[in-house]
BAFI-3210 file (N, C-alpha, C; in Angstrom, 3 decimals, decimal comma, padded with zeros to 6 digits):
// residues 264
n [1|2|3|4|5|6|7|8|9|10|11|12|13|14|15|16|17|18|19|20|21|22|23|24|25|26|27|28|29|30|31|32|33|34|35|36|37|38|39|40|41|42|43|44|45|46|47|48|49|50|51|52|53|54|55|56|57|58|59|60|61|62|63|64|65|66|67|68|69|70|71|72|73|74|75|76|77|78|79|80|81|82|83|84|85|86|87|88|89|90|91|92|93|94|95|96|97|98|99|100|101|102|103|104|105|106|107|108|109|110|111|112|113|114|115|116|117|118|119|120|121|122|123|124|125|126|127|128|129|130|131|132|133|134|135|136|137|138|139|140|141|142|143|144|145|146|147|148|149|150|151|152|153|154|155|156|157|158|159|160|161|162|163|164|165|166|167|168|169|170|171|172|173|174|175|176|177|178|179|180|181|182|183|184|185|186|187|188|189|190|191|192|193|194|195|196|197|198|199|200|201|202|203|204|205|206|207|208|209|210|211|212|213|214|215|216|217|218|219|220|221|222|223|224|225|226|227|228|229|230|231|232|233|234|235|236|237|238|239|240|241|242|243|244|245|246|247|248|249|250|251|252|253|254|255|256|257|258|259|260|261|262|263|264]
n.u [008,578|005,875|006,358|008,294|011,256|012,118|015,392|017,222|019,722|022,997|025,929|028,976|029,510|030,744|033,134|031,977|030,554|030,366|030,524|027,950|026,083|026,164|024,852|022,422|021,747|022,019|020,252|017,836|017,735|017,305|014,799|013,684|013,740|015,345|016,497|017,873|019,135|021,287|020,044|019,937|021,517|023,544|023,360|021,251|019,250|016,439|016,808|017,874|016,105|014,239|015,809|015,941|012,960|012,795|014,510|013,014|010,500|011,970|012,700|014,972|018,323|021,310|024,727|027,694|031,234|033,796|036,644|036,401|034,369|032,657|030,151|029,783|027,591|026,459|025,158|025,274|028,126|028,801|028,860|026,796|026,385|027,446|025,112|023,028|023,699|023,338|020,903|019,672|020,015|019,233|016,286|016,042|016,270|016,899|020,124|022,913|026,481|028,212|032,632|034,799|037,746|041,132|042,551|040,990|040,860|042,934|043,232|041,233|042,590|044,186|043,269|041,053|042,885|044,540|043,375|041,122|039,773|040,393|039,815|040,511|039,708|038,363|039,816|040,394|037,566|036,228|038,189|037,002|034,518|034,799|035,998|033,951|031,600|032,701|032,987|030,413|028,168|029,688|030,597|033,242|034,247|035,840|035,655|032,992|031,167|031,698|029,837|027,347|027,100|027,112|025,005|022,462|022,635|022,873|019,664|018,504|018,659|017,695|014,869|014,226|015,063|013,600|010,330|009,236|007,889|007,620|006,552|003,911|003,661|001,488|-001,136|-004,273|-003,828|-004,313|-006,784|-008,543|-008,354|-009,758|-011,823|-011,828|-012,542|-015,071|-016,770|-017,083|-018,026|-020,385|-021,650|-021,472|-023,566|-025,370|-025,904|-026,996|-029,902|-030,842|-031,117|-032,985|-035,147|-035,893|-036,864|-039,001|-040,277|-040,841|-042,311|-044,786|-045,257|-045,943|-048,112|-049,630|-051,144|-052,318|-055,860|-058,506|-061,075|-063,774|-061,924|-059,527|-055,781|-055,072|-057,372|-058,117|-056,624|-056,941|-060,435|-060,249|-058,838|-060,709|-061,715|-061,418|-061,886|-063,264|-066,013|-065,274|-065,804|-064,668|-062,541|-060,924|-060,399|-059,162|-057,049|-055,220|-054,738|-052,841|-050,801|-050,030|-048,796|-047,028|-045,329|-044,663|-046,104|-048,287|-051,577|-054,293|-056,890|-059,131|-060,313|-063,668|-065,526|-068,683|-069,717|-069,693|-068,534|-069,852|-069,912|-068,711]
n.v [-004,202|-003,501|-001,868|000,355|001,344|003,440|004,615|006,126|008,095|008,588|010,332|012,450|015,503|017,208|016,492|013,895|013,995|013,350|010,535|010,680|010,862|009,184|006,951|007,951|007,945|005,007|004,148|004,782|003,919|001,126|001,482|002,690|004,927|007,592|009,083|012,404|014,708|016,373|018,644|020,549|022,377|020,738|021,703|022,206|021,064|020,760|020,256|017,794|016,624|016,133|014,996|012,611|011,590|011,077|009,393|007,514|007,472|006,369|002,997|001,758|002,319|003,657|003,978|005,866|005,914|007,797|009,845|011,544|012,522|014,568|017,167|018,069|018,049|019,951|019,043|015,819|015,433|013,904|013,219|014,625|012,572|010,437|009,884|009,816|007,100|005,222|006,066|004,782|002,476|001,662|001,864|-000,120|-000,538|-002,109|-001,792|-000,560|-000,549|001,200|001,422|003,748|002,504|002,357|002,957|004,327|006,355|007,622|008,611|009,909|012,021|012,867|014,357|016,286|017,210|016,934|017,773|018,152|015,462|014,236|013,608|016,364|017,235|016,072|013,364|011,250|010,744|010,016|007,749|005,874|005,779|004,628|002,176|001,152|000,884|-000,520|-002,863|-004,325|-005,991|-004,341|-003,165|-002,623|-000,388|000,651|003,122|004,516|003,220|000,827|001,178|001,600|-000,850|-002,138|-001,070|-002,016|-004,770|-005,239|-003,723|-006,272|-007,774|-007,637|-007,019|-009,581|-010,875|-009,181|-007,759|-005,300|-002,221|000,000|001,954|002,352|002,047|002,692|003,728|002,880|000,433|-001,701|-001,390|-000,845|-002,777|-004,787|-003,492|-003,721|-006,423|-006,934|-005,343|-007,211|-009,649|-007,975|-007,483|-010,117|-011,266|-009,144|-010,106|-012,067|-012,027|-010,672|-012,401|-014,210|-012,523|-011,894|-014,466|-014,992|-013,256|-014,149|-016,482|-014,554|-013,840|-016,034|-017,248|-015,003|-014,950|-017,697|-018,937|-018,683|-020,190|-018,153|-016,204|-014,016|-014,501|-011,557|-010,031|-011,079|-010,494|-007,998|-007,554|-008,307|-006,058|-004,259|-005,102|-005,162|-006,850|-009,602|-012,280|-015,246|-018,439|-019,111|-021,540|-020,508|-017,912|-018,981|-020,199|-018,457|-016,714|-018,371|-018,515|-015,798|-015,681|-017,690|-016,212|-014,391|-011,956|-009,796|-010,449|-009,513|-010,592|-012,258|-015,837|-016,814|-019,768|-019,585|-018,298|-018,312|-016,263|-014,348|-015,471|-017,548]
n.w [-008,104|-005,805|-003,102|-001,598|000,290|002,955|003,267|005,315|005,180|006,202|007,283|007,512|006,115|004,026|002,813|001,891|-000,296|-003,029|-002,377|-000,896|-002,624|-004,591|-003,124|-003,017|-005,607|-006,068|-004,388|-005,010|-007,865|-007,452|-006,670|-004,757|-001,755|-001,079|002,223|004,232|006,027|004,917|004,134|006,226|008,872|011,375|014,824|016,865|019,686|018,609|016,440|016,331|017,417|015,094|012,926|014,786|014,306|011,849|011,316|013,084|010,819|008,481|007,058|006,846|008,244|006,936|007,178|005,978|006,312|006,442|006,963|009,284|011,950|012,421|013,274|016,444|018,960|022,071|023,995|024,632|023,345|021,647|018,165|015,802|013,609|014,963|016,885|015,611|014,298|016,566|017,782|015,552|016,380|018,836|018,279|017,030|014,432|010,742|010,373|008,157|007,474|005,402|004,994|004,154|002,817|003,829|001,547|-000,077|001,204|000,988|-001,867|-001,794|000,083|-001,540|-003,638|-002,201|000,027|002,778|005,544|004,923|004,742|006,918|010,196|012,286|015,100|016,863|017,258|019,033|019,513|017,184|016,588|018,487|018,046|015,360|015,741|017,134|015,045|013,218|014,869|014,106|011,136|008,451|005,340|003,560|001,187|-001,748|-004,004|-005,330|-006,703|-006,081|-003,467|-004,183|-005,462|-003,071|-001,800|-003,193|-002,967|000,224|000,559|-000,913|000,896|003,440|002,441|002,318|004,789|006,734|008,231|006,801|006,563|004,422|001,215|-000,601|-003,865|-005,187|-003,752|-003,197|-004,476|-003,919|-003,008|-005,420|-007,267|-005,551|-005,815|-008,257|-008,595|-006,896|-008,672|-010,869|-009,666|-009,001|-012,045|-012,956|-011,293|-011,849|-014,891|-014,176|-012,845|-014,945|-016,677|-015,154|-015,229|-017,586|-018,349|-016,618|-018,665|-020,335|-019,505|-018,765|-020,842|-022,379|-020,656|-021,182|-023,536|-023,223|-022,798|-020,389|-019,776|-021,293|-021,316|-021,729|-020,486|-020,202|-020,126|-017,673|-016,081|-016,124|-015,426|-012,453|-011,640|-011,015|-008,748|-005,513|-003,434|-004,297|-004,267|-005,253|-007,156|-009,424|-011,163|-013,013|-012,501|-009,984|-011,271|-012,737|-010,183|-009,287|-011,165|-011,512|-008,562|-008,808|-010,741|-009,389|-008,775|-007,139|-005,448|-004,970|-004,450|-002,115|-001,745|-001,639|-001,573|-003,019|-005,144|-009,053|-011,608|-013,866|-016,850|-016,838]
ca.u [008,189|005,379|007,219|009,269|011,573|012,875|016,220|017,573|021,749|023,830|027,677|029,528|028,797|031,925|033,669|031,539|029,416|030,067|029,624|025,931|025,234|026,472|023,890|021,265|021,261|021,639|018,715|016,415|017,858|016,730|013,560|013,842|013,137|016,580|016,272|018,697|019,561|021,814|019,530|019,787|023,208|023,510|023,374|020,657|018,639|015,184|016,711|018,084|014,648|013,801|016,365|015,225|012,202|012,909|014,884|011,744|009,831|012,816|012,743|016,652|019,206|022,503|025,532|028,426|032,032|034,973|037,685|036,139|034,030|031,630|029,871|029,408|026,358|027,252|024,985|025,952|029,671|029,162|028,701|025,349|026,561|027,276|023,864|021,863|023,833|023,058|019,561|018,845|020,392|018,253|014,785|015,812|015,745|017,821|021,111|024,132|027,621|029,663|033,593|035,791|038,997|042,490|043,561|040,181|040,609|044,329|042,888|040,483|043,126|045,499|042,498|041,147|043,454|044,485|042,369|039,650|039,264|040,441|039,598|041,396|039,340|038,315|040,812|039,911|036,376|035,968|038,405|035,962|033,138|034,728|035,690|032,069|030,827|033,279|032,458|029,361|028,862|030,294|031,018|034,850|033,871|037,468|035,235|031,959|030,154|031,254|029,041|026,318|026,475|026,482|023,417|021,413|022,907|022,358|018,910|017,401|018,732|016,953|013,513|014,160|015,279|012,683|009,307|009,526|006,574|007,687|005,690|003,518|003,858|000,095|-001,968|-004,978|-004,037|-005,061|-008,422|-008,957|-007,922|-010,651|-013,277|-012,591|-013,288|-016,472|-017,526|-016,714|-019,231|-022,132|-021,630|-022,254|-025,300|-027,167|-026,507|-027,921|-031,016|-031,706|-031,659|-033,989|-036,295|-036,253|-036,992|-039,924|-041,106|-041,415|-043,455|-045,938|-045,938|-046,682|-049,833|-051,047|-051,964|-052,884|-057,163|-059,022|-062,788|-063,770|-061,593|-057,737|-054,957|-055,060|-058,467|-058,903|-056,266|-057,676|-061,061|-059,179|-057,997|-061,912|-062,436|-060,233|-062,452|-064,638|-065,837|-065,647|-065,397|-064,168|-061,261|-060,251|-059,875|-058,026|-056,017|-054,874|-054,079|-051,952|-049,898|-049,319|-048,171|-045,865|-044,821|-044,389|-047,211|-048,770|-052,735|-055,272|-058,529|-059,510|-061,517|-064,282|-066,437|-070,206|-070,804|-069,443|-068,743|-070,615|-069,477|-067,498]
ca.v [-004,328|-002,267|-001,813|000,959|001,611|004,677|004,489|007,018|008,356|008,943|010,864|013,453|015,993|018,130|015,032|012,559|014,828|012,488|009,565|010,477|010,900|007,922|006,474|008,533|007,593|003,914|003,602|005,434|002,781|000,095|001,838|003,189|006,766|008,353|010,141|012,469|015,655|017,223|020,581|021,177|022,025|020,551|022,958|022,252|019,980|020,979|019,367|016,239|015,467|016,167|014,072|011,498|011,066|011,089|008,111|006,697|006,877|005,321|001,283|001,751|003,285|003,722|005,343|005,933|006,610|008,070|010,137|012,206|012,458|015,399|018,105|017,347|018,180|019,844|018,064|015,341|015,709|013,153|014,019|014,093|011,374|008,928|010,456|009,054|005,753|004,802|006,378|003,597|000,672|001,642|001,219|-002,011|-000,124|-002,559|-000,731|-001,312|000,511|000,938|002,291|003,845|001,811|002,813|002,999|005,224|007,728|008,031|008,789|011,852|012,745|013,977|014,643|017,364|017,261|015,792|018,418|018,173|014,164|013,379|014,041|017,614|018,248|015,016|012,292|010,241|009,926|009,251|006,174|005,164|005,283|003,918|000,551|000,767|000,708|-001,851|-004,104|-004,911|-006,110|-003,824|-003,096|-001,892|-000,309|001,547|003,392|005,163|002,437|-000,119|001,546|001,436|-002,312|-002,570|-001,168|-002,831|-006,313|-005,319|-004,192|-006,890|-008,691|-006,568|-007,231|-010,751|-010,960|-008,208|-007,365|-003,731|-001,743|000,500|002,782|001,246|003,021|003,685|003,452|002,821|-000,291|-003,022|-000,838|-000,922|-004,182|-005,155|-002,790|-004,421|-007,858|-006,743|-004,931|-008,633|-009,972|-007,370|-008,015|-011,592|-011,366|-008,627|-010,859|-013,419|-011,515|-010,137|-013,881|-014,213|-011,550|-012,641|-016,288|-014,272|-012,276|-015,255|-017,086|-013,938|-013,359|-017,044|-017,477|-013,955|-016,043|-018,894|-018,793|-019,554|-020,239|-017,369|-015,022|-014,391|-014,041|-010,778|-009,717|-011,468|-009,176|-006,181|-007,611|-008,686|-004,905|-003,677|-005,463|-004,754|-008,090|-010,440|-013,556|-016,301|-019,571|-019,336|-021,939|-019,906|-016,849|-019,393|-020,332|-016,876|-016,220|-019,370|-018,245|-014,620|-015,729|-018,058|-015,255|-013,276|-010,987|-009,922|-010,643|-008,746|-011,166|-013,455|-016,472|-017,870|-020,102|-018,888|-018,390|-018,263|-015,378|-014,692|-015,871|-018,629]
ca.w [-006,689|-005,142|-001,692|-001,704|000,997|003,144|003,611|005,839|004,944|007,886|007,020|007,318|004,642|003,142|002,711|001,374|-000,958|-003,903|-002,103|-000,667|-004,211|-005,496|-001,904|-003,697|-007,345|-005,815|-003,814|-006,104|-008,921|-006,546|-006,433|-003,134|-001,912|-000,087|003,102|004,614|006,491|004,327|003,713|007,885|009,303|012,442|015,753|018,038|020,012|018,252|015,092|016,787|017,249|013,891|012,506|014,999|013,525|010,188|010,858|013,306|009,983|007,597|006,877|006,709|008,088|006,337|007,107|005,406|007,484|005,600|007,568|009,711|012,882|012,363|014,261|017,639|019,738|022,744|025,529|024,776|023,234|020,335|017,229|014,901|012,882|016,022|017,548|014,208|014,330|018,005|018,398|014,885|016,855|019,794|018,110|016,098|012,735|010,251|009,807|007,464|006,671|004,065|005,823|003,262|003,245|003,864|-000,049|-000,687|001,950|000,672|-002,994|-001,343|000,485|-002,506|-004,094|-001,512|000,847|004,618|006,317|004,568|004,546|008,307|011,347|013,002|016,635|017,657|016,314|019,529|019,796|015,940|016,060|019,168|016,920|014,074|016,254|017,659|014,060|012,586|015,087|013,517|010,422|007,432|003,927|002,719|-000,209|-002,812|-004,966|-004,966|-007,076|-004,560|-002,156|-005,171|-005,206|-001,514|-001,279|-003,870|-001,967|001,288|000,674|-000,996|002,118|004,334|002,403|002,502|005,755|007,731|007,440|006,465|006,406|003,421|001,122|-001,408|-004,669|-005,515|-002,185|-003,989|-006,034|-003,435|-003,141|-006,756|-007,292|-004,847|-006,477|-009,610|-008,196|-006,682|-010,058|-011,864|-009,861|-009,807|-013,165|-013,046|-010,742|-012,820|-015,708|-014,137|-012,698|-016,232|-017,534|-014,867|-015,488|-019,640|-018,376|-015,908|-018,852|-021,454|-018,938|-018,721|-022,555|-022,768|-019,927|-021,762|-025,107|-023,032|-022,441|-019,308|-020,076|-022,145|-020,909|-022,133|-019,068|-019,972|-019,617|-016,439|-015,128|-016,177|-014,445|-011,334|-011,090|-011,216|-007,641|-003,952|-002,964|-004,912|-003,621|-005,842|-007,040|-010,422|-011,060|-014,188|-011,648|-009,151|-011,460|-013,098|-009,348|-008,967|-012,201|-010,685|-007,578|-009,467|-011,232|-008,231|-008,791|-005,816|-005,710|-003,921|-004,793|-001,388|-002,402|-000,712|-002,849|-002,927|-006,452|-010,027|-012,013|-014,864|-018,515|-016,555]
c.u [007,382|005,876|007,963|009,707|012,397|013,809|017,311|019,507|022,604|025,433|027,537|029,424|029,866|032,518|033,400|030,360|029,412|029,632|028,158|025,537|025,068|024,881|022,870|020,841|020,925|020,624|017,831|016,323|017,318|015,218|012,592|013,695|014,603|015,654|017,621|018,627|020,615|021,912|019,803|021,043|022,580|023,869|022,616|019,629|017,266|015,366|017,233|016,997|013,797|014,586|015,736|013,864|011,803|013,235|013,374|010,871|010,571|012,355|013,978|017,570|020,665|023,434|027,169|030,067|032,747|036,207|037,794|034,820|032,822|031,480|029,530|028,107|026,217|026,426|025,397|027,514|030,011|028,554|027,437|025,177|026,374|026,276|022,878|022,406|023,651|021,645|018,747|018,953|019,248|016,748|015,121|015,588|017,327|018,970|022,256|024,566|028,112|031,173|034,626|036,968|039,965|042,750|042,374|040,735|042,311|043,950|042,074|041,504|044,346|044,474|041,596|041,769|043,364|043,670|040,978|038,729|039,180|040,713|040,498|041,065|038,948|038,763|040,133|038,727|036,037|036,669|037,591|035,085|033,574|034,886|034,754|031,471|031,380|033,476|031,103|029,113|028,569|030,547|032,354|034,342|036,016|036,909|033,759|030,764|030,104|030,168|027,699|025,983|026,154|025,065|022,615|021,713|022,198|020,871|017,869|018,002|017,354|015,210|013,606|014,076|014,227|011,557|009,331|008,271|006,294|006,165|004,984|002,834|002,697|-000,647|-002,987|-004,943|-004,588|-006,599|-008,962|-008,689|-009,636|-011,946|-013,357|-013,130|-014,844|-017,098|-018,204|-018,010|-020,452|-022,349|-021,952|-023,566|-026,125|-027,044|-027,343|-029,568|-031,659|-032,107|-032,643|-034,983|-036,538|-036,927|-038,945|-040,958|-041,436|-042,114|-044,902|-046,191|-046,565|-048,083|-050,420|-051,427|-052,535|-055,037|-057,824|-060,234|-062,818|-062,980|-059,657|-057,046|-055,373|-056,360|-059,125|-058,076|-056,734|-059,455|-060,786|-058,935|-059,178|-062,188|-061,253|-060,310|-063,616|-064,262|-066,264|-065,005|-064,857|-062,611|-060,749|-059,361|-058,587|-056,966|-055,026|-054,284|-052,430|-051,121|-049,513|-048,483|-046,949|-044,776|-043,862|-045,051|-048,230|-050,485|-053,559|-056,958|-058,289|-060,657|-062,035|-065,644|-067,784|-070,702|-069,793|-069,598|-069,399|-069,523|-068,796|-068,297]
c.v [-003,105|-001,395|-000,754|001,463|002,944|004,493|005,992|006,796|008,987|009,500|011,937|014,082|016,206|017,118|013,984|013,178|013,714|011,084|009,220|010,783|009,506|006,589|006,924|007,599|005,988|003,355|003,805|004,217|001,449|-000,149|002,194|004,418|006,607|009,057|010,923|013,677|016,695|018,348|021,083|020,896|021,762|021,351|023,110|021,303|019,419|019,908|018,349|015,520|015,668|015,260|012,549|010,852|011,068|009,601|007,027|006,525|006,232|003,541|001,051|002,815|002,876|004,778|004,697|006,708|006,025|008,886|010,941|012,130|013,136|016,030|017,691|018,444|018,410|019,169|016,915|014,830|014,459|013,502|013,748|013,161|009,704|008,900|009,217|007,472|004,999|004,902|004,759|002,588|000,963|001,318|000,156|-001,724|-001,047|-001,216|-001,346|000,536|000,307|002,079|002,210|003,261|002,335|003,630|004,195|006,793|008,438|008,910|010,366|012,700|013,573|014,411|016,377|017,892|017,133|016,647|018,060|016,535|013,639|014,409|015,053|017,469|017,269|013,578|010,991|009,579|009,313|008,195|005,534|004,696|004,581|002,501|000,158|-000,143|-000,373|-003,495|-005,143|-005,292|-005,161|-004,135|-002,264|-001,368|000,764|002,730|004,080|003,867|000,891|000,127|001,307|000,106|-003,056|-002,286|-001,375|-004,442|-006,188|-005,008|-004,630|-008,088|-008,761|-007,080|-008,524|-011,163|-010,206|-008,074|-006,027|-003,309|-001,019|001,676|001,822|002,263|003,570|002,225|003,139|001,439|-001,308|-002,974|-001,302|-002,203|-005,095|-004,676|-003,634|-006,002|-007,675|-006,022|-005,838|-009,425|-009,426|-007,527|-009,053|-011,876|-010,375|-009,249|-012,215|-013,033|-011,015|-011,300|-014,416|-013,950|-011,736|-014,146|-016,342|-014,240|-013,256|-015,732|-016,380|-014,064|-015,703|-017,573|-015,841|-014,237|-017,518|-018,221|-019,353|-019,540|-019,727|-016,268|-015,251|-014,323|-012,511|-009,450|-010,150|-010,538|-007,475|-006,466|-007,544|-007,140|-004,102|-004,280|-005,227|-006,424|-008,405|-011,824|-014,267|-017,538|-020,365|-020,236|-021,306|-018,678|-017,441|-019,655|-019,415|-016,045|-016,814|-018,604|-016,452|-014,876|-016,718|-017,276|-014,121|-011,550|-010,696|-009,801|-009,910|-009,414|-012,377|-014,415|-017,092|-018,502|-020,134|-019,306|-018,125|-016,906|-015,669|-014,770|-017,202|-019,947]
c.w [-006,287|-004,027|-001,652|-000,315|001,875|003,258|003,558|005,716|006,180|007,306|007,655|005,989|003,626|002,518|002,220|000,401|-002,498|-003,403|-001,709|-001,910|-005,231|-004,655|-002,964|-004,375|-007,119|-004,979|-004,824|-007,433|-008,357|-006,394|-005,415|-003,108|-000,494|000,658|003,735|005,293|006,312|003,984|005,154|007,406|010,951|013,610|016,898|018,248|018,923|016,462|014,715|016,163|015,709|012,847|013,148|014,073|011,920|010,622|011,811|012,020|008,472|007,981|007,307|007,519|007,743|006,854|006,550|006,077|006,380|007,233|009,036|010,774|012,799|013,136|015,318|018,322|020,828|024,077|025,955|024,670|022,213|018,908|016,478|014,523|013,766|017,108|016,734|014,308|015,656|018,137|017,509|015,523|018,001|019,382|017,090|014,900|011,935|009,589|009,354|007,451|006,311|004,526|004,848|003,194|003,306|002,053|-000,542|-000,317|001,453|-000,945|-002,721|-000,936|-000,326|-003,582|-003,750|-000,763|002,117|005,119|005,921|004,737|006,046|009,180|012,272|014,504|016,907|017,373|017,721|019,502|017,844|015,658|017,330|018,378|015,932|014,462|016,776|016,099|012,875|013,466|014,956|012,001|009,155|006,028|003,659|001,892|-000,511|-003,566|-004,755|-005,673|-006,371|-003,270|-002,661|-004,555|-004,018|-001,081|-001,780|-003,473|-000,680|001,112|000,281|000,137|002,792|003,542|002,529|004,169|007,453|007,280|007,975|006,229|004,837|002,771|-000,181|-002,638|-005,172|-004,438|-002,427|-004,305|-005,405|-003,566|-004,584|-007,527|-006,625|-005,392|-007,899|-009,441|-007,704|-007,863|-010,879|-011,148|-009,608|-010,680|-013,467|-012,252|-011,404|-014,141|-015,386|-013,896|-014,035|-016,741|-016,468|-015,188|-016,735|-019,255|-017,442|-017,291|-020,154|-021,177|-019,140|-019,988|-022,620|-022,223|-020,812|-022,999|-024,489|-022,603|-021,221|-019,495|-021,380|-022,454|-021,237|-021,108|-019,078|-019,533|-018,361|-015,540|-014,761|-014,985|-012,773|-011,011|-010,634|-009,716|-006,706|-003,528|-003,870|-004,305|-005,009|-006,205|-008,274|-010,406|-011,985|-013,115|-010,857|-010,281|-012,209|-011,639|-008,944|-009,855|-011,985|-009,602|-008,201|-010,089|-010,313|-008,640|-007,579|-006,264|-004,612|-003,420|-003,111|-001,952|-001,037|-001,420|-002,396|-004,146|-007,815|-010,496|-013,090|-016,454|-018,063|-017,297]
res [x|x|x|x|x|x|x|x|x|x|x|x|x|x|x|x|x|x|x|x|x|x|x|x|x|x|x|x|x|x|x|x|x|x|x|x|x|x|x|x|x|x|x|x|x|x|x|x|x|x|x|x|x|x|x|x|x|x|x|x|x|x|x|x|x|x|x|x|x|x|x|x|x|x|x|x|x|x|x|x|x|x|x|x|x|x|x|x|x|x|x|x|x|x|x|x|x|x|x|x|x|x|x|x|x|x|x|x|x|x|x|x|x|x|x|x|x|x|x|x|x|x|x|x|x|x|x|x|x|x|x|x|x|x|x|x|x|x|x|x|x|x|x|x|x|x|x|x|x|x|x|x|x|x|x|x|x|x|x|x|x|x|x|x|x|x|x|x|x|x|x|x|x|x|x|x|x|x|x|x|x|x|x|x|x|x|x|x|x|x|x|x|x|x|x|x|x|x|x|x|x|x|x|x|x|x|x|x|x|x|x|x|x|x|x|x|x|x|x|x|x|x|x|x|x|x|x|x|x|x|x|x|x|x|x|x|x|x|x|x|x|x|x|x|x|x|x|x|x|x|x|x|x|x|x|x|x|x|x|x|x|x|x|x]
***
């Protein structure tokens, strides 16, 4: 597929560091280009709007909700994460999530431990958001490669289902595509003009062995070139003009019949 799509990652970081990897490796396998905000820490307005438009120029946005709520943002008092998933629903950007399940987040959690997996400083507003974001529709995933296969399902939905603008892996190829069609037939019209011009130049080689009176084609041209204007009434001449202009030879001789040349 030429198409390749952005698809912008939405989490919490500390917490889900293997899973946005697992997001990664599975878009890119898809043949997709990840986007994310992972190199910024979140902190101030200036890089809201820089996140914003990252995801204004994503195809996708994705996010991924495990235990935890995230940094919050203090003008408004929700957090980055439920900033990025609201601002996508607002411009109509197709969005899917995959919401760690009970039995996963139990597995991190003796894994790294309860602090680290769930939510300490805002336990309320993150089960707000999480029944915001599970009332639409969702992926359970157990596992990190469940989240894989969710998102090579969901999006060849998504191209089926939307027209996605995407990136188009060499920008060029329609151009060149097109150049080679117009190459294909300059190609066929200067072969045809050359089998013209051979079909032209057999005609001349054949009237320059033909004779008119006394005089060969080709010596009447060379005469013919010795005058700007001659008047006469030679039909050998007329007709040595006729067979130029057939030719598409341009003629310079006006006739106006008076008198005969000599040898005619």
């Amino acid at each position: 597929m030429n198409k390749k799509l952005q698809v912008f990652v939405s989490s919490t970081y500390t917490d889900l560091i293997e899973e946005r990897q697992a997001a990664v490796e599975a878009i890119l396998d898809a043949g997709h280009i990840p986007a994310g905000m992972e190199l910024f820490k979140a902190g101030n307005e200036s890089q809201l709007k820089t996140i914003y438009k990252w995801i204004d120029e994503s195809d996708v946005y994705m996010l991924i909700l495990g235990g935890r709520y995230g940094s919050v943002e203090s003008k408004s008092g929700k957090s980055y994460t439920q900033l990025e998933y609201e601002y996508a629903l607002s411009k109509n950007i197709p969005v899917f999530s995959v919401v760690i399940n009970n039995s996963y987040l139990t597995q991190k959690i003796n894994s790294m431990g309860y602090d680290k997996v769930t939510e300490q400083d805002n336990p309320d507003k993150y089960k707000s958001f999480k029944e915001f974001v599970i009332s639409k529709i969702i992926r359970e995933v157990s596992d990190s490669k469940d989240i894989q296969i969710a998102i090579h399902s969901t999006l060849n939905e998504f191209i089926n289902e939307y027209d996605l603008t995407g990136w188009i892996r060499n920008s060029k190829e329609n151009d060149t595509n097109q150049l080679l069609k117009d190459n294909t037939n300059l190609l066929k019209e200067n072969n045809l003009l050359n089998k013209q011009i051979q079909k032209l130049q057999e005609q001349l080689n054949a009237k320059s062995k033909e004779q008119f009176g006394n005089f060969s084609f080709d010596e009447l041209v060379k005469k013919r070139s010795e005058f700007h204007k001659i008047i006469i009434a030679s039909p050998y001449f007329r007709e040595m003009e006729q067979t130029l202009f057939d030719l598409g030879m341009k003629s310079d001789i006006d006739f106006i019949t008076i008198q005969s040349f000599p040898n005619d």
